[in-house]
C-alpha positions in Angstrom: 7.9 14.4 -24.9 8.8 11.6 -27.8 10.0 8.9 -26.7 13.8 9.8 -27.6 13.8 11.1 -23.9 13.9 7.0 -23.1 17.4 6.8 -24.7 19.0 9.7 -23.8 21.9 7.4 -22.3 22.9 6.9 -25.7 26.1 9.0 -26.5 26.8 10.3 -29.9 30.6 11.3 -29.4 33.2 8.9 -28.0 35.8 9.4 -25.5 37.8 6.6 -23.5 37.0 6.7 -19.8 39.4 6.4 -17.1 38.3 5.5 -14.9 38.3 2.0 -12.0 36.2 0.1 -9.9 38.9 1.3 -6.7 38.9 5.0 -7.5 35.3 5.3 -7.1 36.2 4.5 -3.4 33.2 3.3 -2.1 33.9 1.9 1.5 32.1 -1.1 2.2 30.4 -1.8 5.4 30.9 -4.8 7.6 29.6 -7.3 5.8 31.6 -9.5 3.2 29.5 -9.7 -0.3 27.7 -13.4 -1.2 27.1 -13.3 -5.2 24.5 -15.7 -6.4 23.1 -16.0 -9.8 20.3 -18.4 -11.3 17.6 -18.8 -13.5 14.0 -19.2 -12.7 11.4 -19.5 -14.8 7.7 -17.8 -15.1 5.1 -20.7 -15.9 2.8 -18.1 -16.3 4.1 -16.2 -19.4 5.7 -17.8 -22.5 8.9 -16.4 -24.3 10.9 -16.9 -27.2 14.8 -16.8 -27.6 15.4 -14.7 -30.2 18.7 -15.9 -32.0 17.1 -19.5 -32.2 15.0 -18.5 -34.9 12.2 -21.2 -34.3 8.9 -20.9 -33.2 9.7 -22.9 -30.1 7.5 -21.2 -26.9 9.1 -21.7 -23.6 8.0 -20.6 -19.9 9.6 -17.4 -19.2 13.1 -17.1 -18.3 14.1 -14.8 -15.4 17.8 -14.5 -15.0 18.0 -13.5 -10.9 21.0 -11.9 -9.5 21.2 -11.9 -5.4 23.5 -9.5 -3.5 23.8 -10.1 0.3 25.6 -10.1 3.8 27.8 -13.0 4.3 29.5 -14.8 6.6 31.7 -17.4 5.6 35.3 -16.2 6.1 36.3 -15.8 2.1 40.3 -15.5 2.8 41.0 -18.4 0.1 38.0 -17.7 -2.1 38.7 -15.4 -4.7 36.8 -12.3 -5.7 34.5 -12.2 -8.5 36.2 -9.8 -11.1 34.0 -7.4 -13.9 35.1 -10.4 -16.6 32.8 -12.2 -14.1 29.9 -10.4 -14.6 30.0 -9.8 -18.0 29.5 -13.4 -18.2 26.2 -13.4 -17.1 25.4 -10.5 -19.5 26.3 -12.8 -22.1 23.8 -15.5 -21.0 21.5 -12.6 -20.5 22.1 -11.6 -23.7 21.3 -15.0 -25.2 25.2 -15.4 -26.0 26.4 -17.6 -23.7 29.1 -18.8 -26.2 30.1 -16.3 -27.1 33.9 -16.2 -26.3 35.2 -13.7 -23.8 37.4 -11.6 -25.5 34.6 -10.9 -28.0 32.7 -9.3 -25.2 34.0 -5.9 -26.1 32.4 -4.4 -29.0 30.0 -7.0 -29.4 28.0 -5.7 -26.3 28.2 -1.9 -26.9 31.4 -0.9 -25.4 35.0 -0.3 -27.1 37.5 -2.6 -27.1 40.1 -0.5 -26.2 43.1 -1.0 -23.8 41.6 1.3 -20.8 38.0 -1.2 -21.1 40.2 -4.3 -21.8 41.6 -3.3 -17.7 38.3 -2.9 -16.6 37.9 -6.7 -17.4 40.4 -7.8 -14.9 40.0 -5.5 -12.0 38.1 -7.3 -8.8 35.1 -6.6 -7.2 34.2 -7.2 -3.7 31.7 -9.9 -4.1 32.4 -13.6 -3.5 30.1 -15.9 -5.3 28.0 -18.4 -3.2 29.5 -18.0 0.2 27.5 -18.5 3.4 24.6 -16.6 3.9 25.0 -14.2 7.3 23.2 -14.8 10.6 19.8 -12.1 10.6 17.4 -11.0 8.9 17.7 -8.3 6.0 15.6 -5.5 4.3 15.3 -6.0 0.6 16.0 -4.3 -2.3 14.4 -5.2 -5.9 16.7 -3.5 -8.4 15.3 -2.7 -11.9 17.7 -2.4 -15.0 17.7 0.7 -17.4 16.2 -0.1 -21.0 16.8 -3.9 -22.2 19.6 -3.6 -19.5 21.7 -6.5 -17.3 20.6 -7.9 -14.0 24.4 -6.8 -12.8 24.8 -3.0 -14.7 24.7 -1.8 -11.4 26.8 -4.3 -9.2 29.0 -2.4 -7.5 26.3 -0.6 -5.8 24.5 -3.5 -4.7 27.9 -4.9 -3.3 27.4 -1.9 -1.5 24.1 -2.1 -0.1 24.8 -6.1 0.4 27.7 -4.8 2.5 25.6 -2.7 4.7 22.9 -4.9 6.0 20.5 -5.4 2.3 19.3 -8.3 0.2 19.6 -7.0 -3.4 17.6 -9.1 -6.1 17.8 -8.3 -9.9 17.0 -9.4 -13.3 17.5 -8.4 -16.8 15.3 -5.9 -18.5 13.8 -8.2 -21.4 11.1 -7.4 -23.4 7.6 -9.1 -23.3 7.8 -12.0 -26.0 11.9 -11.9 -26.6 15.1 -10.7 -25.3 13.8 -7.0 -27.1 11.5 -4.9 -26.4 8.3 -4.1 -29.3 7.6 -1.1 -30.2 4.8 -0.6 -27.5 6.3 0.8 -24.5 3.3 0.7 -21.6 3.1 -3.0 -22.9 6.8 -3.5 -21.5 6.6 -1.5 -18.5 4.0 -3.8 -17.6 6.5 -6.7 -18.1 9.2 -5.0 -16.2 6.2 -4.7 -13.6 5.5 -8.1 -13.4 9.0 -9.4 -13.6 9.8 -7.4 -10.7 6.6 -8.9 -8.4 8.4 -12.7 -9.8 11.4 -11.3 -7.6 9.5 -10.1 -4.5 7.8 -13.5 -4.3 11.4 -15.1 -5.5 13.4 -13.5 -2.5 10.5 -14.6 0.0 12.2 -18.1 -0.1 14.8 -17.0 1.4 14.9 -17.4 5.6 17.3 -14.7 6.1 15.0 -12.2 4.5 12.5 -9.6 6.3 9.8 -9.7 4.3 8.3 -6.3 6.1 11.0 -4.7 4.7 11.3 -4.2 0.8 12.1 -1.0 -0.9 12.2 -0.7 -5.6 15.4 1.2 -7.0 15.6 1.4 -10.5 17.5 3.3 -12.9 16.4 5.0 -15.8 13.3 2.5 -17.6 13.0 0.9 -14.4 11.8 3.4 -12.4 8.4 3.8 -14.5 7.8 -0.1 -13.8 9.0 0.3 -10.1 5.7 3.3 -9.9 3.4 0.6 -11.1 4.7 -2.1 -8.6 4.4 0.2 -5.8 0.9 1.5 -6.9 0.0 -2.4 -6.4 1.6 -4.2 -3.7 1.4 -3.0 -0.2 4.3 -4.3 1.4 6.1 -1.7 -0.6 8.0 0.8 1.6 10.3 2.6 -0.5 11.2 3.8 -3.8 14.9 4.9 -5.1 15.2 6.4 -9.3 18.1 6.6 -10.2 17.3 9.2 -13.1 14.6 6.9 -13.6 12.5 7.7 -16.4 9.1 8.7 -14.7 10.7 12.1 -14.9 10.8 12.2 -18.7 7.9 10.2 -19.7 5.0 10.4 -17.2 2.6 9.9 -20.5 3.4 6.4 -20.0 2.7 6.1 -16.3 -1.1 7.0 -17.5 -1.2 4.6 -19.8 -0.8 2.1 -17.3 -4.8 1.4 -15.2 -2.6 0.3 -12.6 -1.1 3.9 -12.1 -2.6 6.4 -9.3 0.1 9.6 -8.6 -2.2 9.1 -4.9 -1.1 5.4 -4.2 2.2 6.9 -4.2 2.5 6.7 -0.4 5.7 5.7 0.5 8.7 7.6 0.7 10.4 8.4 -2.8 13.6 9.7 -3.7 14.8 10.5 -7.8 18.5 11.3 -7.9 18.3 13.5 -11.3 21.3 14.1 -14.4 22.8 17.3 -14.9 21.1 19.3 -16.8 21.4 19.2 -20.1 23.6 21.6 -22.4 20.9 23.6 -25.1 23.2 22.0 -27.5 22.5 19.0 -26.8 18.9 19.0 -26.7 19.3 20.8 -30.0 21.4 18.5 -31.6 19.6 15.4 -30.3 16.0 16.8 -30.9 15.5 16.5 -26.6 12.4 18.4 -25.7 14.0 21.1 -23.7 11.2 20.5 -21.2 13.8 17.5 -20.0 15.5 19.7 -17.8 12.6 21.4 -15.6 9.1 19.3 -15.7 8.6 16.2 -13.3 5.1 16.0 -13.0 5.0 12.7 -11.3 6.9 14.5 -8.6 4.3 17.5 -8.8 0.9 14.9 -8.6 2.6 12.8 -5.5 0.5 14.1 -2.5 0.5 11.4 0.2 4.1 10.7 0.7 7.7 12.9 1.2 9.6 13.3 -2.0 12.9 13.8 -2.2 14.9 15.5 -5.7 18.5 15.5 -5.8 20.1 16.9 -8.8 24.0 15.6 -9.9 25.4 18.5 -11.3 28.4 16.4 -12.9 26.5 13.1 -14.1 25.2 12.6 -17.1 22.2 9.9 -17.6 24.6 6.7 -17.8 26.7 7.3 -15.0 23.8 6.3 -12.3 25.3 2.4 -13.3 28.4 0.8 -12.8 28.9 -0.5 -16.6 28.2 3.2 -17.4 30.8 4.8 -15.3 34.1 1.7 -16.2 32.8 1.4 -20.0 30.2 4.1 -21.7 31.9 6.6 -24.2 31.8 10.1 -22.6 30.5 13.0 -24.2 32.7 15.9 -25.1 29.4 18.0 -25.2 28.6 17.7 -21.8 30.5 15.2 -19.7 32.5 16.1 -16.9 35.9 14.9 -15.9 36.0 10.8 -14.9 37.1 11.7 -11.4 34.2 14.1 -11.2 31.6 11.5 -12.3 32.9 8.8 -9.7 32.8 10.8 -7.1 29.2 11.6 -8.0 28.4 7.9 -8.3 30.1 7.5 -5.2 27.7 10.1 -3.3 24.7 8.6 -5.2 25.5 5.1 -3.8 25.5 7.2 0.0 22.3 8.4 -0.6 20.9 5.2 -1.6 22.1 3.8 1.6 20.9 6.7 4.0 17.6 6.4 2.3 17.1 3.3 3.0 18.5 2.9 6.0 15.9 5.8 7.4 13.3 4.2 5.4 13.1 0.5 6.0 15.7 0.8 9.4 14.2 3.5 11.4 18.0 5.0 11.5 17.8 8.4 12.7 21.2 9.1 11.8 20.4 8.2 8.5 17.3 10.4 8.4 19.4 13.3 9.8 21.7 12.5 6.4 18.7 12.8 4.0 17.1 15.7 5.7 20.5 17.9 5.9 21.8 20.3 3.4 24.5 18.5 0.5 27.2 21.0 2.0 26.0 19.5 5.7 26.8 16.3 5.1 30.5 16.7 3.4 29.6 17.2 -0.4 31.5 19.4 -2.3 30.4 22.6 -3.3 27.3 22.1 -6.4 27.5 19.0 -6.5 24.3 18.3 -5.3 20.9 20.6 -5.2 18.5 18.9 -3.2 14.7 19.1 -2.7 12.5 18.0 -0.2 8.7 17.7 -0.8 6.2 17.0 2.3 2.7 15.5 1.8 0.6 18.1 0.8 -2.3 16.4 3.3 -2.0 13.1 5.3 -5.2 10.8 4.8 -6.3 7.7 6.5 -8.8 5.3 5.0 -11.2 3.0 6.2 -8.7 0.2 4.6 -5.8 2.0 7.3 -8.2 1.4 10.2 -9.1 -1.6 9.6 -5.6 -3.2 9.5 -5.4 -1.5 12.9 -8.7 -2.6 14.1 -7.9 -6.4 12.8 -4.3 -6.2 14.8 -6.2 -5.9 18.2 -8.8 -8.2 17.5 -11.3 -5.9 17.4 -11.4 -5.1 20.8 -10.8 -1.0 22.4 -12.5 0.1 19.1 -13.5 3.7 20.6 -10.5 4.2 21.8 -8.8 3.5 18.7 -10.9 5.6 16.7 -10.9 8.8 18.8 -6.6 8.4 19.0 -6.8 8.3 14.8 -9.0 11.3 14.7 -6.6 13.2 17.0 -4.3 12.8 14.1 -6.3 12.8 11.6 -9.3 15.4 12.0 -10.8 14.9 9.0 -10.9 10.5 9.3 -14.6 9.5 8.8 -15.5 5.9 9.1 -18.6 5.6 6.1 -21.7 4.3 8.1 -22.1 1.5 5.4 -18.2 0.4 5.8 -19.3 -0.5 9.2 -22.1 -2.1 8.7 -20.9 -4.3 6.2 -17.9 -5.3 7.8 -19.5 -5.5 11.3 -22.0 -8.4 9.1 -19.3 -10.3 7.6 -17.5 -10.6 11.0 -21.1 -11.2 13.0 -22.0 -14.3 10.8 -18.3 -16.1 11.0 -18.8 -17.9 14.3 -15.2 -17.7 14.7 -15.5 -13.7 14.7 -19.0 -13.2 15.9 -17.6 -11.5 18.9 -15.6 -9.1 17.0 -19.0 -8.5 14.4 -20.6 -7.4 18.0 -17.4 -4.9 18.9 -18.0 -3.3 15.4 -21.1 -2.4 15.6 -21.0 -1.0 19.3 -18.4 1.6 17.4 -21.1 1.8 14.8 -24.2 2.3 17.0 -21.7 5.2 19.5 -20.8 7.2 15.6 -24.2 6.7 14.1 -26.5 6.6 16.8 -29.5 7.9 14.8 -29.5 4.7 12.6 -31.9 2.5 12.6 -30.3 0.1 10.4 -27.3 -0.3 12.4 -29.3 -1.1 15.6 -31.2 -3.7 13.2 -27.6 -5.3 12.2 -26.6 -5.4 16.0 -29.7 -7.3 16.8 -29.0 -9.9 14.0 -25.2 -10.2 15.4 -26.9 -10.6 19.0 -29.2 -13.1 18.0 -26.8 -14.9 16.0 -24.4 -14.9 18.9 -27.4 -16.2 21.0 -27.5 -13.3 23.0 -31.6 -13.4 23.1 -32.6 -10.3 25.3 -29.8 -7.9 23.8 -31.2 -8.7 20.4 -34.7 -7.6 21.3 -33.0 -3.8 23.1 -31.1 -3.6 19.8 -34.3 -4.3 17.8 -36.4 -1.8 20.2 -33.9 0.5 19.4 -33.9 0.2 15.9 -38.0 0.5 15.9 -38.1 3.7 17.5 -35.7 5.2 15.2 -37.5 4.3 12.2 -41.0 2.3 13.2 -41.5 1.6 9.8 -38.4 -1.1 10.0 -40.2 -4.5 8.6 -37.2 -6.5 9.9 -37.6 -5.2 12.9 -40.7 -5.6 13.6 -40.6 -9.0 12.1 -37.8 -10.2 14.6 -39.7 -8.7 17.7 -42.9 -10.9 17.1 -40.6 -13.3 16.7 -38.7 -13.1 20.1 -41.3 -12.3 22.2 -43.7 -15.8 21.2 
């Protein structure tokens, strides 16, 4: 696919939406909305602002918006309105004096009576208020393509409402506010800039760091793969038409990208498909509309497609459902597309809410048919994936075997082989773990436990008896040392440590 597939959010024919922030009708939950908004900087990387036309280098800016659950009772604080954020797309933007009613046009919407509205209405976010009492899951946001920290901001409200911590910052390219013309080189930007927010939000006390979870929209759902591929503590992934689907050429590019690290739960909310005429007249590859072969190389964790029969690529954000021109070609009506946003923003919340939560209810929402759960007639098409096979690695049992010290390591083995038959702890593993324990005198003792599982799974080797003696002999237990070493003789008499160690012992 060329890489036109990237902008597809780009409209060619123009007409005014009607549409408003209350008619989308989102219900908040029981939180009020804190707003913050900063800048940070990556010492890192350099960067260059682009309309200062020097060669100045600075340390890399990182615009950070914060959603979250508050508090403070906001009854004579007053809302932030849209004018609001477009203020901080203005900073982003490296305007920031620019003057306000220049916004429209100069930032790729019309200036026209229905947007000028738009600028006015309120939001339900209240900037800097008190932080709530808890702890909350996260959520690291990722813009589409050169995109805003807050193009999405009435969905995060939404999550922030409901119990989440959302984090965002622009999409900016490597060296300057744009992108170059090499693509994997900015995922890996958008990559990094994202693991600057997961170590940014970690400041924060009322965060639970077990719990973070990527959503990205369009570009920033290839970066999101990468993170995820990379950092553990990763527990879910939401695309919002992110591109992985159209560009998985890109993903390979990357060496941090395995379809098999993939092992979290994953949901892509898709576009319509798109009109032959379209992909005709825009020169799509008509493969858009059918291949996803990320979703087709994920093996080790539940996928889950959902296709929005009456959105269009720019209508997964909030700026794209208040300001982008609609296409006569292939758009649907604006009531249709906010009630699609509207169910997109429910699914994001279910998801995560049976991802990082443990709801059940929430699980039940995701499993169930669209029609099940109150959507109208195809509106929604839905697809649910299951890992083809379930592994466990030596890495898995070890973060289990570490939790409990070491200690019941038969037990623990024989309960993960119940579930997974296949598991096979590799006799070298062992061994070299059980030695780098042994020789720690603060984990000595759990060295010892290692290789008693060792010796019970591989009790033909000689050279695991010969470790176990070195452990016991390091531990000062003198007469086990000379059994293991016995042991490890008459498997393989030829053993020169062995033999060596004996002589040795027995003076």
């Amino acid at each position: 696919m060329d890489n036109s597939t990237i902008f597809i959010f780009l409209q060619t024919t123009s007409i005014v939406s009607q549409t408003s922030l209350k008619e989308i009708d989102l219900n908040n939950g029981k939180f009020k909305v804190g707003f913050q908004h900063y800048k940070a900087y990556d010492s890192t990387r350099t960067y260059s602002r682009i309309y200062d036309y020097t060669n100045k280098k600075i340390e890399r800016p990182i615009p950070v918006s914060i959603w979250y659950p508050a508090q403070q009772n906001v009854d004579d604080v007053e809302p932030l309105t849209v004018l609001d954020y477009l203020e901080i797309l203005k900073e982003e933007e490296e305007w920031e004096h620019l003057p306000n009613d220049q916004i429209l046009n100069w930032f790729y919407y019309q200036n026209t009576p229905a947007n000028q509205k738009h600028l006015i209405e309120e939001s339900t976010a209240y900037a800097n208020v008190e932080f709530a009492n808890g702890k909350f899951p996260v959520v690291i946001y990722r813009p589409s393509f050169q995109a805003s920290s807050i193009e999405n901001f009435m969905l995060c409200e939404y999550l922030a409402s409901n119990g989440f911590v959302v984090i965002s910052s622009p999409s900016r390219g490597t060296e300057t506010r744009w992108f170059s013309s090499n693509n994997a080189k900015e995922i890996e930007t958008q990559a990094r800039d994202a693991e600057f927010l997961i170590k940014e939000i970690g400041q924060l006390s009322f965060v639970d760091y077990e719990k973070i979870a990527l959503m990205g929209f369009s570009f920033g759902g290839l970066s999101n793969i990468i993170v995820q591929n990379r950092n553990d503590n990763i527990k879910a992934i939401v695309s919002l038409d992110g591109t992985e689907r159209y560009q998985y050429g890109l993903l390979e590019q990357s060496p941090f990208f395995d379809s098999k690290k993939v092992d979290v739960p994953y949901i892509h909310m898709a576009q319509k498909e798109i009109p032959e005429t379209v992909l005709k007249e825009d020169k799509i590859d008509f493969e858009l509309n059918t291949v996803f072969q990320l979703y087709d190389s994920i093996t080790n964790s539940k996928v889950y497609r959902l296709r929005f029969h009456n959105l269009t690529h720019s209508y997964f954000s909030t700026l794209g459902v208040l300001f982008a021109n609609r296409d006569e070609r292939q758009d649907k009506s604006d009531s249709e597309i906010m009630e699609s946003y509207k169910w997109a923003a429910i699914y994001t919340l279910n998801f995560l809410e049976a991802t990082l939560n443990k709801n059940k209810k929430a699980m039940g929402f995701i499993e169930n048919r669209p029609e099940n759960n109150g959507v109208g007639k195809k509106l929604i098409t839905q697809k649910i994936k299951q890992p083809t096979k379930q592994t466990f690695s030596f890495q898995d049992f070890n973060q289990l075997a570490s939790n409990q010290n070491y200690e019941n390591l038969i037990q623990l083995h024989d309960s993960i082989v119940a579930m997974y038959p296949s598991f096979e702890i590799p006799e070298g593993s062992l061994n070299i773990l059980g030695l780098q324990l042994v020789f720690n005198p603060k984990t000595s003792l759990q060295g010892i436990n290692v290789f008693l599982l060792a010796t019970t799974l591989y009790p033909d080797s000689s050279n695991l008896y010969d470790s176990l003696g070195e452990g016991y002999l390091f531990f000062g237990e003198k007469k086990k040392a000379i059994e293991s070493f016995e042991e490890s003789l008459a498997l393989n008499p030829q053993n020169p440590n062995a033999i060596d160690r004996l002589k040795q012992l027995k003076k």
